[in-house]
Rosetta silent file (secondary structure, phi, psi, omega in degrees, C-alpha in Angstrom):
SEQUENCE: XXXXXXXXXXXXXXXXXXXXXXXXXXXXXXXXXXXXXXXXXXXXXXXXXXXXXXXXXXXXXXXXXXXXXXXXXXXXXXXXXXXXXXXXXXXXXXXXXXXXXXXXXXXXXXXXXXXXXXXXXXXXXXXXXXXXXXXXXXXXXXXXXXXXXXXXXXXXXXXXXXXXXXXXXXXXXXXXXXXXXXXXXXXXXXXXXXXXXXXXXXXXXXXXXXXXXXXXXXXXXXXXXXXXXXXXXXXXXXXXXXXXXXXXXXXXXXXXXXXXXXXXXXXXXXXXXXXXXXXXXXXXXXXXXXXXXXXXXXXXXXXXXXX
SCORE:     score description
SCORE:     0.000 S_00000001
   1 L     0.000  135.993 -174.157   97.187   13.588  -20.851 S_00000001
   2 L   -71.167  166.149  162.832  101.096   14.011  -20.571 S_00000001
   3 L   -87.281  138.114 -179.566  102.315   15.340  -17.671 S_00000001
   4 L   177.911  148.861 -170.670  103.461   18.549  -17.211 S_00000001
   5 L   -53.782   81.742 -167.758  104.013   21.640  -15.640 S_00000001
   6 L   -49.958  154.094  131.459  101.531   24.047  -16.859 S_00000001
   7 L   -85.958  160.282 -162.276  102.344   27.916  -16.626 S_00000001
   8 H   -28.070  -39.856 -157.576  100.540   30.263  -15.573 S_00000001
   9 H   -95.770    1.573  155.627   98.632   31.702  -18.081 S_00000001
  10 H   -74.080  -68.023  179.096   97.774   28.190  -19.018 S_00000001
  11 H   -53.519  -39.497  157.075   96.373   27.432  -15.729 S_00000001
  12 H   -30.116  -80.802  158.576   94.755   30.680  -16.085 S_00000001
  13 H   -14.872  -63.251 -168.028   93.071   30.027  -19.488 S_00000001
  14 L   -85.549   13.045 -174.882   91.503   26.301  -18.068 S_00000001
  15 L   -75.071  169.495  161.543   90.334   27.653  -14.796 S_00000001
  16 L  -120.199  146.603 -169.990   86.820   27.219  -14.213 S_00000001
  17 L   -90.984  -35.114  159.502   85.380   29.863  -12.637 S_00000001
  18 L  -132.535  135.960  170.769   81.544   28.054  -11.158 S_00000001
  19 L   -73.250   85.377 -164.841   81.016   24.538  -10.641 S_00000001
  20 L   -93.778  134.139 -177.052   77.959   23.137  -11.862 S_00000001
  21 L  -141.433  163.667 -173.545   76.572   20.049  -10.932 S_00000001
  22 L  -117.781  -20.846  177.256   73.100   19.196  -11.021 S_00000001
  23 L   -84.217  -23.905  157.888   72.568   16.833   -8.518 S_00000001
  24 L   -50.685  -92.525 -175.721   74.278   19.674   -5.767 S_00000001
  25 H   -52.057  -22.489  157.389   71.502   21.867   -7.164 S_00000001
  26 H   -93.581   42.100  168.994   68.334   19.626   -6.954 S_00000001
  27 H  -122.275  -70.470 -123.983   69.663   18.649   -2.968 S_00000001
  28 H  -115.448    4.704  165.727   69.540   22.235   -2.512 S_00000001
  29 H   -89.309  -14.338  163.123   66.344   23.349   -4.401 S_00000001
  30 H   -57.914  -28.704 -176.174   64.821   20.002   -2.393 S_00000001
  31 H   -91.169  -21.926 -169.945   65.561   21.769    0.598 S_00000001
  32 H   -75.070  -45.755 -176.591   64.533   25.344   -0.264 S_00000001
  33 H   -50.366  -58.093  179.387   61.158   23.517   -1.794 S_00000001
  34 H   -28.578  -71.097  170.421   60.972   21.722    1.898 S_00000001
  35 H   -31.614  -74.497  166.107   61.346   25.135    3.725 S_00000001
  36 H   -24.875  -63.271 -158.690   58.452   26.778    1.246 S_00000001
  37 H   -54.674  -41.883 -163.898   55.893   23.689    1.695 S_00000001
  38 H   -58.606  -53.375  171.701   56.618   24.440    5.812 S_00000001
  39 H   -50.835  -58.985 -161.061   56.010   28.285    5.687 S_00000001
  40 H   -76.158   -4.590  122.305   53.671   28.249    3.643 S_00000001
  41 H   -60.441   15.669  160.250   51.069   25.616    5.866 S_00000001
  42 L   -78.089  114.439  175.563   51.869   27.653    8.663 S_00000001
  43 H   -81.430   -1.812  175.005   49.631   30.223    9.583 S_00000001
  44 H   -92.753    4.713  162.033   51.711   32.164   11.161 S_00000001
  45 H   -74.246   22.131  177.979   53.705   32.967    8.145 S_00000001
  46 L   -96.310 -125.859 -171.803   50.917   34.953    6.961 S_00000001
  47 L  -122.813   -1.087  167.404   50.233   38.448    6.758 S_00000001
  48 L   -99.418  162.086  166.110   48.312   39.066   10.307 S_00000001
  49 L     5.958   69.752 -175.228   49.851   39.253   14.093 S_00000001
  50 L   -67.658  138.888 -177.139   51.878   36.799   15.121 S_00000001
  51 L  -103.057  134.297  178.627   51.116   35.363   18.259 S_00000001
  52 H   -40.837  -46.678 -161.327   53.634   34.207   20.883 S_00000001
  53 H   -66.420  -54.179  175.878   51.881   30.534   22.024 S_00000001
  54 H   -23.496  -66.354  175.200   51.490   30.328   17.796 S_00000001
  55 H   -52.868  -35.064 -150.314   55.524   30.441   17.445 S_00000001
  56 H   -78.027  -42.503  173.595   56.339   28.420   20.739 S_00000001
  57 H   -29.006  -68.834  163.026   54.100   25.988   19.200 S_00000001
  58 H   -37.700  -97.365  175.749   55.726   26.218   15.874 S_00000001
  59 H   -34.732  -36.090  167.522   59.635   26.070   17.267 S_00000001
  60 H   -66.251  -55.155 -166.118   58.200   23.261   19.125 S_00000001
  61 H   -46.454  -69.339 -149.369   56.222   20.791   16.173 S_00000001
  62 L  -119.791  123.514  179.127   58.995   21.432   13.776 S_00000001
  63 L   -37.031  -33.834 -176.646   62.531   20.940   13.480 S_00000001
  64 L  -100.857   17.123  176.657   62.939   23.237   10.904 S_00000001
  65 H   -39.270  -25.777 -157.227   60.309   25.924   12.576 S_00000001
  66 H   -90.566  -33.194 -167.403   63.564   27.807   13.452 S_00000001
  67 H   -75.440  -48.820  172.623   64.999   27.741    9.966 S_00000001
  68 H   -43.840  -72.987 -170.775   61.845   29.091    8.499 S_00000001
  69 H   -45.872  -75.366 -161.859   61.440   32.093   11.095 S_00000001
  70 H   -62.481  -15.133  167.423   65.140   33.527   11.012 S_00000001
  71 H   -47.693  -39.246 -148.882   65.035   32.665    6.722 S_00000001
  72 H  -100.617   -4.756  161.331   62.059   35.070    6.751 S_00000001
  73 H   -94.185  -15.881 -177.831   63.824   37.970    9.262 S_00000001
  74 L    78.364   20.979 -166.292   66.640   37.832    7.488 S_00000001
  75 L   -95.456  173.691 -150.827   69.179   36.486   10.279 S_00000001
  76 L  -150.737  122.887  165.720   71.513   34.177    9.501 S_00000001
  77 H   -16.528  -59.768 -161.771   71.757   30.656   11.558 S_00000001
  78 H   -93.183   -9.351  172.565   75.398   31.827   12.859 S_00000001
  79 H   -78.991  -36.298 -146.843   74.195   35.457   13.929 S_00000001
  80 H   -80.959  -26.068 -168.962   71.085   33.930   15.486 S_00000001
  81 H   -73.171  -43.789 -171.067   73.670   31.076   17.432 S_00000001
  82 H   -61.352  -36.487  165.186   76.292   34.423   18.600 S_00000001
  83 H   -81.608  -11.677  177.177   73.132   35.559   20.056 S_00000001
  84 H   -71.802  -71.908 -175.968   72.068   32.462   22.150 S_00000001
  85 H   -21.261  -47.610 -175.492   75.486   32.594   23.102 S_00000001
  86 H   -77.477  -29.254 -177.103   75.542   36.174   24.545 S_00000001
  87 H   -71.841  -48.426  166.233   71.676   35.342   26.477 S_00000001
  88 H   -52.230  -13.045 -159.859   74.088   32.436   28.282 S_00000001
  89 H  -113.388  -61.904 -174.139   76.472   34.248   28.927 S_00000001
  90 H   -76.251   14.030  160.353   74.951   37.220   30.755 S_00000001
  91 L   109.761  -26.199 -173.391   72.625   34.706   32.570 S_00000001
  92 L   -53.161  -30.528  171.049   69.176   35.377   30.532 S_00000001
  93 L  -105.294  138.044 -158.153   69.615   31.530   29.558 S_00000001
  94 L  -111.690   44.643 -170.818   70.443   29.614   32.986 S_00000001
  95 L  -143.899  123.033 -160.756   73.366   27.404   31.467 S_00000001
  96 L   -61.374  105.658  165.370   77.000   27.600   32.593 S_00000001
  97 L   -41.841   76.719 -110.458   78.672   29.408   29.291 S_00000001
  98 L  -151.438  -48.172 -152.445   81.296   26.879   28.252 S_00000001
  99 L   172.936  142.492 -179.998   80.841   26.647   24.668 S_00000001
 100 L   -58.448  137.010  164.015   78.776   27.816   21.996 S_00000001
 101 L   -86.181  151.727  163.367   75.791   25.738   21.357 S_00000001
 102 L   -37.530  139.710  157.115   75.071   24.008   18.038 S_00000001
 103 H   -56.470  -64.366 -168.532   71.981   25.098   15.492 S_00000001
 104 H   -27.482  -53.168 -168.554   71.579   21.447   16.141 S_00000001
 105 H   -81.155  -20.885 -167.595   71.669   21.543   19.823 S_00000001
 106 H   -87.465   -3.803 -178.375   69.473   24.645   20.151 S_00000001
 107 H   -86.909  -25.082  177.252   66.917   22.950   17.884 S_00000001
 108 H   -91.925  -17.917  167.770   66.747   20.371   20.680 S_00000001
 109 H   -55.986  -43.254 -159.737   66.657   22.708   23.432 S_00000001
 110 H   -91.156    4.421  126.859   63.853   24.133   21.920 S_00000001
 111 H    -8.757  -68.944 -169.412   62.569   20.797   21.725 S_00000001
 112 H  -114.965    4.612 -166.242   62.748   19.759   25.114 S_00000001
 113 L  -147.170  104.357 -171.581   63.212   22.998   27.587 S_00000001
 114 H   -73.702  -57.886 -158.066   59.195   24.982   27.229 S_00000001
 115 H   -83.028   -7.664  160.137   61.074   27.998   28.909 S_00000001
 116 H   -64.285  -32.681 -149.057   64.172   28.473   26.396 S_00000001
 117 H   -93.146  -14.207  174.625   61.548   27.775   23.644 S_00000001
 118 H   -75.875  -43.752  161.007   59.172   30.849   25.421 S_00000001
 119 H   -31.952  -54.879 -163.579   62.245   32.613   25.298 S_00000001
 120 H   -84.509  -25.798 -159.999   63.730   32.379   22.129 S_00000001
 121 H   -85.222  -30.764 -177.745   59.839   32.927   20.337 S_00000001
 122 H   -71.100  -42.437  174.752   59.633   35.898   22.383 S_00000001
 123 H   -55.053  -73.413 -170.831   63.427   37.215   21.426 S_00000001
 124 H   -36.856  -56.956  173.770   62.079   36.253   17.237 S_00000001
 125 L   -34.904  -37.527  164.736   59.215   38.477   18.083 S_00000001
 126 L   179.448   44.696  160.172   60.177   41.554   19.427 S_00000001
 127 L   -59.430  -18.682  172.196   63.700   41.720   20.338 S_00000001
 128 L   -39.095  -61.325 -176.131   63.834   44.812   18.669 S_00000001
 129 L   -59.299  -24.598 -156.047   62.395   46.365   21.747 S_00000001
 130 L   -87.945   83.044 -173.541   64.443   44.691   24.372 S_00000001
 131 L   -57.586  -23.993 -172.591   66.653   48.230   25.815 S_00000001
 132 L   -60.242  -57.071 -174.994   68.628   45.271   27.951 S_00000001
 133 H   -55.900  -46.524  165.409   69.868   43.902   24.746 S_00000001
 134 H   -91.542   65.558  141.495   70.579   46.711   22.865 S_00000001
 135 H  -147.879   28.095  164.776   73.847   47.527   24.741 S_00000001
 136 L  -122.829  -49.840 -140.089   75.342   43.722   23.849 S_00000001
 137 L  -107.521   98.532  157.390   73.731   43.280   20.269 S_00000001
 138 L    -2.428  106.240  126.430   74.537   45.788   17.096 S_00000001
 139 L    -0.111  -29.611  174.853   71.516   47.425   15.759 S_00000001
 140 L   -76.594  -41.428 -177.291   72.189   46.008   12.625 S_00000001
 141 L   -97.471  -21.487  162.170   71.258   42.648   13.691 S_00000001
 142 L   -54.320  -45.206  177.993   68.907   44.001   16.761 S_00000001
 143 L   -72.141  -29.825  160.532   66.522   45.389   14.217 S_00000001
 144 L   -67.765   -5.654 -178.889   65.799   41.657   12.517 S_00000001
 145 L   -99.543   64.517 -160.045   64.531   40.713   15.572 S_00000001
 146 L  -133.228   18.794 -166.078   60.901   41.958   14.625 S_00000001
 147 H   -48.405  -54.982  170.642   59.152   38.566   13.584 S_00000001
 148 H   -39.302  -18.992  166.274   55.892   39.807   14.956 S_00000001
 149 H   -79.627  -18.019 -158.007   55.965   42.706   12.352 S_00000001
 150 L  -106.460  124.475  176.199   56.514   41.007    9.643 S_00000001
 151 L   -73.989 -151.262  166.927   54.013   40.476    7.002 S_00000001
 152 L   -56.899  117.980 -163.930   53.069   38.354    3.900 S_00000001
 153 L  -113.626  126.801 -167.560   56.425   37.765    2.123 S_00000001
 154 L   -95.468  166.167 -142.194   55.765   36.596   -1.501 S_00000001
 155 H   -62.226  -52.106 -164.026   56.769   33.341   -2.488 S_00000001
 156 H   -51.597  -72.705  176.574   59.079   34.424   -5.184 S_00000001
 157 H   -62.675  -45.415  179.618   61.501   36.718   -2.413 S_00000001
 158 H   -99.065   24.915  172.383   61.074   34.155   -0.276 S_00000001
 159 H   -94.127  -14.933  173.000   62.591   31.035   -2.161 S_00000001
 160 H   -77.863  -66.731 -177.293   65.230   33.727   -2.833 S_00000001
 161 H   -59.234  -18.242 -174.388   66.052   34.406    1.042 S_00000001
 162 H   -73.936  -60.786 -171.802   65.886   30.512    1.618 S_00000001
 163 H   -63.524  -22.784  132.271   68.938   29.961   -0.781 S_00000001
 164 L   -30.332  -44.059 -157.582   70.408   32.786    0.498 S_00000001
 165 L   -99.581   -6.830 -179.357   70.495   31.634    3.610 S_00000001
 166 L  -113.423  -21.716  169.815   71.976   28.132    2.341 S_00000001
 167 H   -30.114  -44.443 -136.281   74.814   29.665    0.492 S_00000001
 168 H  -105.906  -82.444  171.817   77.612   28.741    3.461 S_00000001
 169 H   -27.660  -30.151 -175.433   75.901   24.747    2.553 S_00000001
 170 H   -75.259  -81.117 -169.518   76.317   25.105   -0.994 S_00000001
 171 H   -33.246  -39.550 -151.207   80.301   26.346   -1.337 S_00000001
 172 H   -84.226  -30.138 -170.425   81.069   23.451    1.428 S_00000001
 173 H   -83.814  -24.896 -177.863   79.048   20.549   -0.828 S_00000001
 174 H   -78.696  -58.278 -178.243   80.675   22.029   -4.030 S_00000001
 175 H   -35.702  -33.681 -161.703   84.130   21.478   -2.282 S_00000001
 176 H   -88.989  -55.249 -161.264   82.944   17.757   -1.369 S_00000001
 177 H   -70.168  -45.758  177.473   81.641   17.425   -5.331 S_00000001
 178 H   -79.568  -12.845  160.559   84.865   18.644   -6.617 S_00000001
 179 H   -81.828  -33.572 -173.643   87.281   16.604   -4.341 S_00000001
 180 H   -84.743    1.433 -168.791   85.081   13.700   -5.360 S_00000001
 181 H   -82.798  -49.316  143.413   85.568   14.392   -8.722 S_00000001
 182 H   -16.684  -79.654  176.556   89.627   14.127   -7.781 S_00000001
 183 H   -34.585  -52.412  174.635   88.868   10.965   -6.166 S_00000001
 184 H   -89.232   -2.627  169.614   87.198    9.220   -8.593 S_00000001
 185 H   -85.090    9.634  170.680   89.875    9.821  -11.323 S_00000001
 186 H   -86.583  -42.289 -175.082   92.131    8.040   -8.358 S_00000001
 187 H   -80.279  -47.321  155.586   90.126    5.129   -7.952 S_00000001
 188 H   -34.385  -41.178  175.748   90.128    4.703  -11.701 S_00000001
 189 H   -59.899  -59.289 -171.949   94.164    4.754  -11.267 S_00000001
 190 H   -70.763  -20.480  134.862   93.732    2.292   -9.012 S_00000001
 191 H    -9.092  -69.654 -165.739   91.257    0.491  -10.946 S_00000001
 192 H   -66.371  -45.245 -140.332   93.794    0.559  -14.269 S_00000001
 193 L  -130.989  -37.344  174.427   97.458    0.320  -12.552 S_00000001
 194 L    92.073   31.342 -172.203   96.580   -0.999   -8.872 S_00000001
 195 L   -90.809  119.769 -177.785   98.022    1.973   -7.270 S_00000001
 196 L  -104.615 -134.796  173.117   96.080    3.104   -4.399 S_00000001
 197 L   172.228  169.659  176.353   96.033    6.359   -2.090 S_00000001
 198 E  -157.108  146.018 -176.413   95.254    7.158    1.254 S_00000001
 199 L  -104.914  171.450 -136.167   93.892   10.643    3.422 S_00000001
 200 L   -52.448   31.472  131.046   95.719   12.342    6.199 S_00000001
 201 L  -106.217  154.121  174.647   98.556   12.771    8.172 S_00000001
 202 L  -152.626  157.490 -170.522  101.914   11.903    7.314 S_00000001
 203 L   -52.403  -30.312  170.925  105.534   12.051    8.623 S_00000001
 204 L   -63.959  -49.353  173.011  106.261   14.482    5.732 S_00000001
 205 L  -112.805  132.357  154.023  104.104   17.291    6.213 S_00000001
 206 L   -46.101   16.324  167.398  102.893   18.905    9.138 S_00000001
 207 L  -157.398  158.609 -171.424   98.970   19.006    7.634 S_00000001
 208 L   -79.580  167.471 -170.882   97.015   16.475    6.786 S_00000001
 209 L   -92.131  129.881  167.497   97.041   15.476    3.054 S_00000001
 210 L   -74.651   -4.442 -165.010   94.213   15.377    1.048 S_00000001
 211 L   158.311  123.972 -171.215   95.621   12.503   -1.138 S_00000001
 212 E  -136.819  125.814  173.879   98.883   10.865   -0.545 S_00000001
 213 E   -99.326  113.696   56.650  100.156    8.087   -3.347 S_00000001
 214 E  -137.756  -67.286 -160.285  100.007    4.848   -2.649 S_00000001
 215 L  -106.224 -158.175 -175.206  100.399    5.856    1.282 S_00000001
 216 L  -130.329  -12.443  175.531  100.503    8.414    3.740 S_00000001
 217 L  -106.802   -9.277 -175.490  103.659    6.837    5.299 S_00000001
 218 L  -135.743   64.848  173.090  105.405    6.157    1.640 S_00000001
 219 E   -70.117  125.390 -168.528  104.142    9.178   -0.366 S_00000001
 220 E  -125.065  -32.484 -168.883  105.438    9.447   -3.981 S_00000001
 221 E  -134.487  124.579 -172.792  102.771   11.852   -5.262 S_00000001
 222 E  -125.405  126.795 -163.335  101.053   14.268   -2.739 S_00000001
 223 E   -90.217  102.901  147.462   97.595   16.049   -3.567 S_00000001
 224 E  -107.758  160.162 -173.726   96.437   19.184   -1.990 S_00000001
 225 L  -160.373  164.172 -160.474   93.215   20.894   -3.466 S_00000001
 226 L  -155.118   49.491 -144.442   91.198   23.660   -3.184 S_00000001
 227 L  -107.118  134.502  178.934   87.778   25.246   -5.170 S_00000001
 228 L  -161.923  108.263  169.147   86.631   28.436   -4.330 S_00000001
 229 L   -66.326  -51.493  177.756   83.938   30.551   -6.228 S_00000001
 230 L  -126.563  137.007  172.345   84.337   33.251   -3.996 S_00000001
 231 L    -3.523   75.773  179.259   86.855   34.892   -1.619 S_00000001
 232 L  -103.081 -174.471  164.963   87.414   33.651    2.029 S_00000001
 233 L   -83.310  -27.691  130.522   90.147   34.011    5.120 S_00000001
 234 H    19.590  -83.246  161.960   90.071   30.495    4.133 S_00000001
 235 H   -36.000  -54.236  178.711   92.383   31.048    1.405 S_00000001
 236 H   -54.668  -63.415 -165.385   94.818   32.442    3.172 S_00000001
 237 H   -89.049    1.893  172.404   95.504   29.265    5.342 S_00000001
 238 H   -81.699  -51.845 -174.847   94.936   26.989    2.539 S_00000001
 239 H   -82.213  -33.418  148.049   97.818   28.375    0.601 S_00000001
 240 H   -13.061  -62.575  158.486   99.902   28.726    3.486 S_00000001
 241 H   -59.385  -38.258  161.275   99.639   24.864    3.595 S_00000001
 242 H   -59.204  -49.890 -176.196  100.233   24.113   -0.106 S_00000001
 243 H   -57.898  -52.494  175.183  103.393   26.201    0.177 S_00000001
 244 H   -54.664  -40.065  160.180  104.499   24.204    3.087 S_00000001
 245 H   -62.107  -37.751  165.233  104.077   21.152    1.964 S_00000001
 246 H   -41.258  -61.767 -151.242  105.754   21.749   -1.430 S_00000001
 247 H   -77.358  -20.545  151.865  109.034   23.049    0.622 S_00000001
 248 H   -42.382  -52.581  171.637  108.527   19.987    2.781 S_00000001
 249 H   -60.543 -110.655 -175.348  108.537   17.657   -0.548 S_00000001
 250 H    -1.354  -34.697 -162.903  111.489   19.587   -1.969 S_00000001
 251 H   -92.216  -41.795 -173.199  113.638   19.494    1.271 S_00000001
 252 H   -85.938  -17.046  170.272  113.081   15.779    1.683 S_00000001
 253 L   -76.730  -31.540 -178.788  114.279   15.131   -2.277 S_00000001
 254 L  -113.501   22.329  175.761  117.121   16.662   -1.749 S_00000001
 255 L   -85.201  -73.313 -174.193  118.172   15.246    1.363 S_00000001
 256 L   -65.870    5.211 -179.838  117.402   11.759    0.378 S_00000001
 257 L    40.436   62.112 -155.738  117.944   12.176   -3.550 S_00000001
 258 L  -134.388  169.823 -171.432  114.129   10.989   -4.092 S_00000001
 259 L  -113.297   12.237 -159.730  111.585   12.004   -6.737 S_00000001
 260 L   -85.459  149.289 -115.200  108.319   12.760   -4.877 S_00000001
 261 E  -130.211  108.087  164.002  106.195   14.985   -6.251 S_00000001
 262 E  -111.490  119.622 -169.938  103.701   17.809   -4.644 S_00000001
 263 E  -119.214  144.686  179.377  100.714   18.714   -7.169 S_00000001
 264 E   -92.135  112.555  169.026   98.229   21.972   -6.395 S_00000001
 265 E   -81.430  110.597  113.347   94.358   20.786   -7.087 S_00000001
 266 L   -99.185  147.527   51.618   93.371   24.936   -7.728 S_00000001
 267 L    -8.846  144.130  158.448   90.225   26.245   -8.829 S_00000001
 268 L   105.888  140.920  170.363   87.165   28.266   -8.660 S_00000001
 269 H   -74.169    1.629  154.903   86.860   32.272   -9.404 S_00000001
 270 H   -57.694  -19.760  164.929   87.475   32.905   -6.192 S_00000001
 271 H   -72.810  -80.456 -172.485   91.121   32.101   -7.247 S_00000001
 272 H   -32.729  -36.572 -172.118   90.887   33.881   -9.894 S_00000001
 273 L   -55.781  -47.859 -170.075   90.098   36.904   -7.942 S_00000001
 274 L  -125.237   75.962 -157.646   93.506   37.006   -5.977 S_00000001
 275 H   -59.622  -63.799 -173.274   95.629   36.504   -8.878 S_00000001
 276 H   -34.875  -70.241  173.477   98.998   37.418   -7.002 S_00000001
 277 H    -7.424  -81.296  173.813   97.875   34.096   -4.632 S_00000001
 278 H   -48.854  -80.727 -168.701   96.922   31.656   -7.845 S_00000001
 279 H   -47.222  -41.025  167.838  100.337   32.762   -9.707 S_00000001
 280 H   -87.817   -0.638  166.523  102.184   31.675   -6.609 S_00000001
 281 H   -92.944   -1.723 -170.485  100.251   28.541   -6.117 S_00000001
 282 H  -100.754  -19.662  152.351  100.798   27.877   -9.382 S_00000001
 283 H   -40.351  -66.547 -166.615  104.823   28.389   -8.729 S_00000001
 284 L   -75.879   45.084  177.427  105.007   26.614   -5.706 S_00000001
 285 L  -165.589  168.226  161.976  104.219   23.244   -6.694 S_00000001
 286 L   -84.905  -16.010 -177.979  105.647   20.457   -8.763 S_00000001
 287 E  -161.572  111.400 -175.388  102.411   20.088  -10.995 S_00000001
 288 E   -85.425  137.733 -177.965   99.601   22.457  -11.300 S_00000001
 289 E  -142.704  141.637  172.750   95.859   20.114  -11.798 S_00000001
 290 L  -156.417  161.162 -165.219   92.963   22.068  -12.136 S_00000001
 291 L   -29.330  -40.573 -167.707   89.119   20.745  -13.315 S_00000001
 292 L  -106.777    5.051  150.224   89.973   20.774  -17.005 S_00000001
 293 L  -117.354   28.840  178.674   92.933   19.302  -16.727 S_00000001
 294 H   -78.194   -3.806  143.028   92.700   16.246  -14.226 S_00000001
 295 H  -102.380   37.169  168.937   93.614   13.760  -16.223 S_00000001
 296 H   -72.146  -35.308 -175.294   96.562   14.738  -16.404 S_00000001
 297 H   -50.928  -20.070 -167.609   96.966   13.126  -12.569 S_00000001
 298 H  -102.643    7.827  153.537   97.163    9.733  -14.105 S_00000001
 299 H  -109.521  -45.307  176.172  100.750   10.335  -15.865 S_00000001
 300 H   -52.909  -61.329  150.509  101.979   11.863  -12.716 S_00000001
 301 H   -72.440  -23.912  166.816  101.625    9.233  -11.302 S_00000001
 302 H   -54.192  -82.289 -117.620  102.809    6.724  -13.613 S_00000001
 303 H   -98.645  -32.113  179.849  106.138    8.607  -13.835 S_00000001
 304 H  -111.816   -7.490  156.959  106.625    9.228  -10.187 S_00000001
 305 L   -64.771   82.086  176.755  105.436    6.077   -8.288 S_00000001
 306 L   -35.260  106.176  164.615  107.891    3.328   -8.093 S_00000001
 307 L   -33.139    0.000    0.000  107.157    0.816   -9.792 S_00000001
């Protein structure tokens, strides 16, 4: 594909708006399936009483005991970590407040420390209830904290709340599937032409590069990219960083009379969404690349890579 600058309503036209991949989606219905198989041998996901030793028991056996429980309350992994956070911090957990703990680390806590894990089963259970608590924790999220109430949840809603609840995993693995998709049309270049690349920092820009051609210290062609199905704050500091680097590129061409090249990887309907954004990322660059046009990358380089 020649190279060239698309306009807008060309990059418009070829965006794609969701990425589908299929192997992204059977990693994350293996894990939802995973989740299912756990609740559902459990007895205490069933539709009578739960009993406290039952959970500590539970948070203890299984790593993912924890994942199950707040999947099936509806609390979300980064809600349930702001609240471990707040029980350290006013002393109900007896560990100097420093830093946030990990899901990771709190899965081993409840591993290895029987009174955090009577704690936390008790907190799933009936935090609701806890008058200390409600004058730190919103009601909105104070009210999921009712596991002992909660009855038979049928399979169907709850293979639904599991993927829910995976959503924050998905966008970040679609980013990784679509940068690899980048990648391997690079490694073809280099494959074809013997051209290489390399990732991130360089003397030119002030962020690291997502792809810098042939180096990161002798950059002729410089990659930033970006896929986003839906709206973040994200966004904001991503294109902040495309623009700089373009006016970086630009600044150093015309000091130095040089030919190097900054191209915008955008995508995803989350772009689409903040059209004012997309029309100036699509401005701001020396070469707009987007899914349905990426091979286009392998005449930019050809044309701007000394030879």
């Amino acid at each position: 594909m020649e190279a060239r600058k698309l306009t807008f309503q060309e990059a418009w036209d070829s965006s794609t708006i969701f990425f589908v991949d299929e192997e992204l989606e059977d990693e994350i219905d293996e894990k939802v399936a995973g989740l299912l198989r756990l609740s559902q041998s459990s007895h205490i996901a069933g539709a009578g009483e739960k009993d406290a030793q039952d959970v500590i028991a539970f948070l203890t056996d299984d790593p993912d005991g924890l994942d199950v429980i707040l999947r099936d309350i509806g609390l979300s992994n980064e809600k349930f970590m702001r609240i471990i956070s707040l029980l350290r911090k006013t002393g109900r957990i007896s560990d100097e407040f420093d830093s946030e703990w990990s899901a990771a680390k709190i899965k081993r806590q409840l591993a290895n420390a029987p009174s955090f894990v009577e704690l936390v089963a008790n907190l799933l259970l009936d935090g609701k209830r806890d008058q200390e608590l409600s004058v730190y924790i919103p009601r909105y999220y104070l009210d999921k904290l009712i596991y002992r109430e909660i009855g038979a949840i049928p399979p169907a809603l709850r293979e639904v709340r599991y993927k829910e609840a995976l959503i924050g995993t998905y966008g970040g693995r679609k980013g990784y599937k679509v940068e690899a998709k980048i990648q391997a049309k690079l490694k073809e270049i280099k494959r074809k032409h013997g051209i290489g690349y390399e990732q991130g920092s360089s003397r030119f820009i002030n962020v690291d590069l997502d792809f810098a051609i042939p180096t990161l210290q002798d950059p002729w062609v410089i990659i930033m990219s970006s896929f986003q199905e839906t709206t973040s704050s994200g966004q904001t500091t991503k294109a902040r960083d495309m623009f700089a680097a373009y006016t970086s590129i630009e600044v150093s061409n015309s000091r130095h009379k040089e030919n190097r090249v900054f191209v915008n990887f955008v995508d995803g309907g989350g772009w689409l969404a903040r059209k004012r954004d997309l029309e100036r990322l699509v401005d701001q660059c020396h070469y707009f690349v987007n899914l349905q046009n990426l091979d286009m990358l392998e005449d930019i380089v050809l044309q701007h890579v000394p030879g």
